[in-house]
C-alpha positions in Angstrom: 4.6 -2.3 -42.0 1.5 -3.8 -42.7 0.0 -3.0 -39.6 1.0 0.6 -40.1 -1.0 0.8 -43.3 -4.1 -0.9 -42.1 -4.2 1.9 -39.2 -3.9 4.7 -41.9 -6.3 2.8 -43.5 -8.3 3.0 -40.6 -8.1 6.9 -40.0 -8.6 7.6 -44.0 -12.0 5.9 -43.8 -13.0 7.3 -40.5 -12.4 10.8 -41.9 -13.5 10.2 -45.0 -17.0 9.0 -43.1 -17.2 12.4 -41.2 -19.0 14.4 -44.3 -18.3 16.7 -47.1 -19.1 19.5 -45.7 -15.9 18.9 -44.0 -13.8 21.9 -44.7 -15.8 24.2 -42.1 -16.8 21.3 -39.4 -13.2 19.4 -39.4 -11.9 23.8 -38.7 -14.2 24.2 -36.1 -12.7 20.3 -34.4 -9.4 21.8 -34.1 -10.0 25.6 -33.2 -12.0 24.5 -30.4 -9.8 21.7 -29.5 -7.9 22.1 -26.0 -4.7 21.8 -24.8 -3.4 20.9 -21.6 -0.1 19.5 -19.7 2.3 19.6 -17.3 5.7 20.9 -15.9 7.8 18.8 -14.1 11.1 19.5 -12.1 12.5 16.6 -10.2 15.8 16.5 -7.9 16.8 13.4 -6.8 19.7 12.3 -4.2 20.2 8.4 -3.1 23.0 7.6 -0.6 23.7 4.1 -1.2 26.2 2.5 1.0 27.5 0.2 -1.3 28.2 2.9 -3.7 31.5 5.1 -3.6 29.5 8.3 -4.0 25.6 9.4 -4.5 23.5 9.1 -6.9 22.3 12.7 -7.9 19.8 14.2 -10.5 17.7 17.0 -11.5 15.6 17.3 -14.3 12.9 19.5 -16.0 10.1 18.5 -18.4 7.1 17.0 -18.5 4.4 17.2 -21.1 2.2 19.2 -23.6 -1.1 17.3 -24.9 -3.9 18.8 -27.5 -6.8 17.0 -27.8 -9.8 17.8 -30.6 -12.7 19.0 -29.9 -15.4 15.5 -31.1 -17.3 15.5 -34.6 -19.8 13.4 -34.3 -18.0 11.6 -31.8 -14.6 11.5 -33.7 -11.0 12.7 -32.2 -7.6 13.1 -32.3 -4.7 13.7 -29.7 -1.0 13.6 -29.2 0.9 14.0 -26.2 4.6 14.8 -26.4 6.8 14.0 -23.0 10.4 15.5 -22.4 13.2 15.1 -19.3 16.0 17.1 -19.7 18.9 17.1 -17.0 20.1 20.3 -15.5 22.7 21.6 -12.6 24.9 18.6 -14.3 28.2 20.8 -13.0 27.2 21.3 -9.7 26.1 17.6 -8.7 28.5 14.5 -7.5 29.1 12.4 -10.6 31.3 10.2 -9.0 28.7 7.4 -9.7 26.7 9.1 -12.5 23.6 10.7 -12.5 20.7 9.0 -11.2 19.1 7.8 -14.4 16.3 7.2 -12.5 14.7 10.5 -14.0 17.1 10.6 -17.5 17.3 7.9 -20.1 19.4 5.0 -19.4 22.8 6.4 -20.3 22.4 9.6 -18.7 21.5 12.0 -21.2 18.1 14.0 -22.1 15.2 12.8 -24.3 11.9 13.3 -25.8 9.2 11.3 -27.0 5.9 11.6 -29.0 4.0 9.5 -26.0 0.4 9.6 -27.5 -1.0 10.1 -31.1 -4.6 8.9 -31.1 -8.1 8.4 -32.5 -10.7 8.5 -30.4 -14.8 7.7 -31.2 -17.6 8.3 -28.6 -20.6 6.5 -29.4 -23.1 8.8 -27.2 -24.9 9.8 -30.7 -25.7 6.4 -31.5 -27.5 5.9 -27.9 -24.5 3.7 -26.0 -21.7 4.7 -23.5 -19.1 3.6 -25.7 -16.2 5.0 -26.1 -12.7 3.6 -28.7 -9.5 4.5 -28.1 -6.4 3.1 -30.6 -2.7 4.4 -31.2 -0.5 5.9 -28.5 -2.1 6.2 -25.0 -1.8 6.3 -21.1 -3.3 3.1 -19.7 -4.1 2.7 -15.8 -4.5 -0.9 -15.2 -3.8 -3.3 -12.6 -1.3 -5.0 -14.4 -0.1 -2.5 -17.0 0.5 1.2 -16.1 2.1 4.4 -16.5 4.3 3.9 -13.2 4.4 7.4 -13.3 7.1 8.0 -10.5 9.5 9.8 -12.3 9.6 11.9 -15.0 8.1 10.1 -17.9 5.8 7.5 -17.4 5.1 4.3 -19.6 3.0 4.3 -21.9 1.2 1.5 -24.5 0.2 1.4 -28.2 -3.4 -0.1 -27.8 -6.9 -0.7 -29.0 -8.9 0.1 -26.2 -12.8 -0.4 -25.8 -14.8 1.2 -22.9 -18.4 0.4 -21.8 -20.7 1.5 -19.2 -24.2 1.2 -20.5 -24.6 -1.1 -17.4 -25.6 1.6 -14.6 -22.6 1.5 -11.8 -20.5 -0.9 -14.1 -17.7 -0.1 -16.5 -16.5 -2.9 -19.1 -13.1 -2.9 -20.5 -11.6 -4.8 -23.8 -8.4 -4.0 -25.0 -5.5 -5.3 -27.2 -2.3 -4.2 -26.4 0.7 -4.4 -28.5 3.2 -2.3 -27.8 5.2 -1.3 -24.3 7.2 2.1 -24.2 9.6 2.0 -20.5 9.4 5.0 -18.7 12.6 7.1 -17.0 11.9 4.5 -13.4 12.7 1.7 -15.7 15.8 3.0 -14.9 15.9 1.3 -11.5 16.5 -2.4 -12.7 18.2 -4.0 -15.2 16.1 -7.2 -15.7 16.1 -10.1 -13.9 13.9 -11.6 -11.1 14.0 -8.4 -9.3 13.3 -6.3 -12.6 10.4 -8.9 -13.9 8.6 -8.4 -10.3 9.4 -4.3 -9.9 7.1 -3.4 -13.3 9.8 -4.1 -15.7 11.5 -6.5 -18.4 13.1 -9.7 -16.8 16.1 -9.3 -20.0 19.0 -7.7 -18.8 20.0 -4.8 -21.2 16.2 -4.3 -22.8 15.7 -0.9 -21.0 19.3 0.3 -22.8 18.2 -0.5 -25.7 14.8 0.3 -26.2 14.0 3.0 -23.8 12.3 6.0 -25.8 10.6 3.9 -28.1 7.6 1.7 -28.7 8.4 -2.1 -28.4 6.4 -5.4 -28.9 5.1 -6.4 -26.1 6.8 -10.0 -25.8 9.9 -8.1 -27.2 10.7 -5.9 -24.0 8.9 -8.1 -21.4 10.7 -11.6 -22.1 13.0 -10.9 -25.6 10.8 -12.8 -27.8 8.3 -11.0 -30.1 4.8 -11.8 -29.2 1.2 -10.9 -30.8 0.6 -8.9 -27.8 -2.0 -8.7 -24.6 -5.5 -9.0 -24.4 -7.0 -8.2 -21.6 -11.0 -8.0 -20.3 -11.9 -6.2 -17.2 -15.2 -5.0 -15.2 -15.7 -2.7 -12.8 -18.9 -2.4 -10.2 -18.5 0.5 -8.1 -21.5 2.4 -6.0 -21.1 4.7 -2.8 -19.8 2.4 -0.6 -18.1 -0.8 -2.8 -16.0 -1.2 -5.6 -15.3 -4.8 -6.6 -13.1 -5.2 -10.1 -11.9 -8.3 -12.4 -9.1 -8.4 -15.0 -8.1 -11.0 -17.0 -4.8 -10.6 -19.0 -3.5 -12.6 -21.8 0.3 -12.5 -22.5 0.3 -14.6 -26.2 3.3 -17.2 -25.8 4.2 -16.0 -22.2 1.2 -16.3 -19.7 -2.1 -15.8 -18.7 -3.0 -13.3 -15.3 -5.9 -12.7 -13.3 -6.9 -10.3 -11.1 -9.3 -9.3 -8.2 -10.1 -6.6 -5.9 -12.7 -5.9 -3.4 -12.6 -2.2 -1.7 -15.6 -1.4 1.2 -16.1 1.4 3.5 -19.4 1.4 6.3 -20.8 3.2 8.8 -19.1 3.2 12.0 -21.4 1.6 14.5 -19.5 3.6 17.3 -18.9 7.0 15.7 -20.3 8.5 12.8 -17.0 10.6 12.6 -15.0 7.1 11.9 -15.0 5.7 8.6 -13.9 2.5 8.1 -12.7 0.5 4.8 -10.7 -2.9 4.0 -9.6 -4.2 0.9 -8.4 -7.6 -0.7 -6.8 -8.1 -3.9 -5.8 -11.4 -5.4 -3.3 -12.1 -8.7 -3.2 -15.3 -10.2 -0.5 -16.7 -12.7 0.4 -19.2 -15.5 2.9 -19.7 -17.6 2.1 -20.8 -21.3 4.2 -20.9 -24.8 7.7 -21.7 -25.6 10.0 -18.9 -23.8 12.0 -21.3 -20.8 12.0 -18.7 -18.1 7.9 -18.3 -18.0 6.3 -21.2 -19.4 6.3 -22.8 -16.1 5.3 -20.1 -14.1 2.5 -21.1 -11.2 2.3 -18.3 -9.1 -0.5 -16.2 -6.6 -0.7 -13.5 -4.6 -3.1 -12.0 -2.4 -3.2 -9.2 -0.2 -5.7 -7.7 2.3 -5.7 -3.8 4.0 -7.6 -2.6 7.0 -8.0 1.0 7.7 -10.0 4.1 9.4 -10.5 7.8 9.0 -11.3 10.5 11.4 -11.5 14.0 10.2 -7.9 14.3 8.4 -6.6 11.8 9.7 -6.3 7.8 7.9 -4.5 5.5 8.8 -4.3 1.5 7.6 -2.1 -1.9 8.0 -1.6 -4.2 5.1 -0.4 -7.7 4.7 0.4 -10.1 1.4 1.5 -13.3 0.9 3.4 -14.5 -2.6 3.2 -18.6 -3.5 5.4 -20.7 -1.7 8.8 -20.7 -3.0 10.6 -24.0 -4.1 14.5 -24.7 -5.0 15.1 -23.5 -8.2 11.2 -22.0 -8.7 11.9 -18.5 -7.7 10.5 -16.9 -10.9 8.1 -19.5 -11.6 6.9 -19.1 -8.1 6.8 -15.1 -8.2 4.3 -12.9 -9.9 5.5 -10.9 -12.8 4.8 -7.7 -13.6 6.7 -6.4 -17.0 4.4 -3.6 -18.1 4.4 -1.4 -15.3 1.6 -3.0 -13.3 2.2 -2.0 -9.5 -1.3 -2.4 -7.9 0.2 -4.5 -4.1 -1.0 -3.0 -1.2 2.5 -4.1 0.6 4.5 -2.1 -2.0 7.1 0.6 -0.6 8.0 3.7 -2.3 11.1 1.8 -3.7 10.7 -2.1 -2.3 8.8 -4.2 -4.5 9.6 -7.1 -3.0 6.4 -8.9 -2.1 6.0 -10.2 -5.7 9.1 -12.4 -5.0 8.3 -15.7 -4.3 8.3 -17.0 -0.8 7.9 -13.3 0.7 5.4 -12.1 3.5 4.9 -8.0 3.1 3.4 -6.0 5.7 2.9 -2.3 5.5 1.5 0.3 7.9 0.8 3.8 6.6 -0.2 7.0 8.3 -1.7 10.2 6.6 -2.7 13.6 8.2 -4.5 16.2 5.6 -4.0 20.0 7.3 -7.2 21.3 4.9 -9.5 21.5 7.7 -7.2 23.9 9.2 -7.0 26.2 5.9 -3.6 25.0 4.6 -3.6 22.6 1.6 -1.3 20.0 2.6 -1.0 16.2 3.3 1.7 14.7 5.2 2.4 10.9 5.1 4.6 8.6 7.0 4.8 4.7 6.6 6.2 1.7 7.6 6.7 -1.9 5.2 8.4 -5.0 5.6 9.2 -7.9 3.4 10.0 -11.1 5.5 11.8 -12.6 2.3 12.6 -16.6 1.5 16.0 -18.4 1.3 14.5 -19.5 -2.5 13.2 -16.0 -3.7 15.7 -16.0 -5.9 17.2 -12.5 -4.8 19.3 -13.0 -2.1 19.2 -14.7 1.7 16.5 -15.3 4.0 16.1 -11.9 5.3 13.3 -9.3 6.6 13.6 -6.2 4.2 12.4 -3.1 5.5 11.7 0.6 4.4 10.5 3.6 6.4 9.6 6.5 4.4 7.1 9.8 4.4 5.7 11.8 1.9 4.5 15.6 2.0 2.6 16.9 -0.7 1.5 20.8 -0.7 -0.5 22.9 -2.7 0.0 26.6 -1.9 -2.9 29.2 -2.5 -0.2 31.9 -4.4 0.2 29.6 -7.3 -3.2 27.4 -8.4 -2.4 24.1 -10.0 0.9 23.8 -8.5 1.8 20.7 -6.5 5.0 21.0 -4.0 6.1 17.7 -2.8 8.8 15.8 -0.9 9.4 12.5 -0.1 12.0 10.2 0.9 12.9 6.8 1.6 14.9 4.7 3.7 15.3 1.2 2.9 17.7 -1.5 4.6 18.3 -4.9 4.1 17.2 -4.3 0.2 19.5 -6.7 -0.8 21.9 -8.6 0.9 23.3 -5.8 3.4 22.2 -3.2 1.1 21.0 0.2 2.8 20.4 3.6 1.5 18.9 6.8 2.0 17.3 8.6 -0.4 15.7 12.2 -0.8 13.5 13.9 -3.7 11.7 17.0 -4.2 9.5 17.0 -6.8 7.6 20.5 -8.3 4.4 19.9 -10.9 2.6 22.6 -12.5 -0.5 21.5 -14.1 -2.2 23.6 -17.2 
């Protein structure tokens, strides 16, 4: 409660400092303020073969945002987000719906996803910008993990800096973690606490379509929150980025990622680019499951392009895993954080301990030929330990492709389909899996 007052507290002064004149100017921020948003539909359709029928879904929704136009650098904005099931007679519920795009009992559902206040400092000669309340964030290791139809989303005090020519500082607090629809896909545990999600079994039933403390909904113990620190360098040809994330009473992560592309010596038609990324983490406070969590990862990706065509091969190794370490040993991800090169569309196992990932990916882009489309097809394997604490030694593996198309008849709208195939996921678990996804943009 008393947080609540201080932010109201917070926006009273802030309008209060915009003026007297106010009437007219404070009009003027809201008839020239802008909206924007999207329209989702979503079918979904998983064969699973240890499931007695499929799992089948299609929604519609999306979202509607306004946004202020700045006084004197100040705004306001508020996004709502909606899925709403449909075709419900005419799909197999033998297993339920896929609640993969739904909330987790099945049904429809709404939520006000951001209501904030936002100040840009331009006026006062810095490239500073302050974001608190209800937002998006897009961090390494806490993101929308927009896959679905709702993505996650934070109640934050974000601070943004790039004063510093090429270079981009971030501070933010962080204290409160609303799970989006692909939440949905676990239900805590190791495999949960190392797909994005809470390690609690139960949390995403319960608190699904509403903020939650951070600690709450990653571990089930209320926490102050994260704080996190990042920088970014990026110029034409390198990108190099640090993060440093403190979970109060659960643990402390870092990471670090190095992107380069050069001049082909050979060709100048072949553009070359590699990558390494690096996670590093350990447990602190009193909560048994993480305090004694000693875990790294690190990745590394190769690739080339030529004309519309890019292709690259990744590998990642998680810590050693020990007898009874598997969550200590693996990296932990509850906030939606899904940056691993090795990552499938669905298998997210190389952030369980013991496991090598590789993953080779193919894209062709048709633009240079007059059609706006992009057709992808990739290959990733998980060569998983005896100890990682989801089943036995075994070599995971998912195929998959992705087609995304954006006809000339309709601007803004984005055609897609994707599927994946997955075997092995756990032990002699296989499915096949189909969606096609529709998104106007507006």
């Amino acid at each position: 409660m008393k947080k609540h007052i201080a932010l109201s507290a917070i926006v009273v002064g802030l309008l209060g400092s915009v003026n007297v004149q106010a009437a007219e100017d404070l009009s003027t921020m809201f008839s020239e303020g802008k909206t924007s948003g999207q329209i989702r539909t979503f079918y979904i359709n998983r064969d699973d073969n240890t499931k007695a029928g499929n799992q089948i879904a299609t929604a519609v929704g999306g979202h509607l945002k306004y946004e202020t136009a700045a006084y004197k650098g100040l705004s306001l904005g508020a996004a709502f987000h909606t899925t709403n099931r449909i075709l419900q007679g005419l799909e197999d519920d033998v297993m339920g719906p896929n609640t993969t795009l739904l909330k987790n009992d099945g049904s429809s559902y709404s939520i006000l996803g951001e209501a904030f206040i936002q100040y840009n400092a331009k006026d006062l000669g810095t490239k500073t910008t302050f974001k608190m309340g209800r937002q998006m964030l897009n961090t390494p290791l806490a993101g929308a993990d927009d896959a679905r139809m709702i993505p996650n989303m934070f109640e934050a005090y974000v601070l943004t800096n790039s004063d510093i020519s090429n270079t981009t500082v971030v501070a933010a607090h962080v204290t409160k973690f609303a799970a989006g629809t692909f939440a949905n896909a676990y239900n805590g545990g190791i495999v949960g606490a190392t797909g994005g999600y809470t390690s609690v079994a139960g949390n995403t039933a319960k608190y699904q379509g509403e903020f939650t403390n951070m600690g709450t909904w990653a571990v089930g113990k209320e926490t102050a929150g994260v704080s996190t620190v990042g920088a970014i360098f990026k110029n034409d040809n390198f990108k190099v980025q640090l993060w440093d994330y403190y979970a109060y009473d659960i643990l402390n992560a870092v990471y670090a990622q190095v992107d380069a592309k050069w001049k082909c010596l050979l060709s100048d038609s072949v553009k070359p680019f590699a990558s390494v990324q690096f996670i590093k983490e350990d447990g602190m406070g009193s909560v048994a499951s993480v305090k004694d969590i000693d875990s790294m990862y690190w990745g590394a990706k190769v690739g080339a392009g030529i004309g519309g065509f890019k292709a690259y091969v990744a590998y990642s190794q998680q810590s050693d895993a020990e007898a009874g370490k598997s969550l200590e040993n693996s990296t932990i991800t509850p906030w939606g954080g899904m940056p691993a090169f090795t990552q499938g569309m669905v298998t997210r196992h190389m952030f369980l301990a013991g496991t090598k990932a590789t993953k080779v990916a193919a894209t062709y882009s048709f633009k240079e030929h007059g059609v706006n489309l992009s057709a992808t097809g990739y290959y990733a394997s998980f060569d998983m330990d005896a100890n990682s604490g989801y089943g036995t030694a075994r070599t995971a593996k998912e195929p998959g492709f992705d087609v995304i198309y954006y006809p000339d008849v309709v601007k803004k709208l984005q055609l897609r389909v994707r599927g994946n195939f997955p075997t092995d996921f756990g032990d002699n678990r296989d499915w096949s899996e189909y969606r096609f996804i529709a998104n106007y943009n507006f």
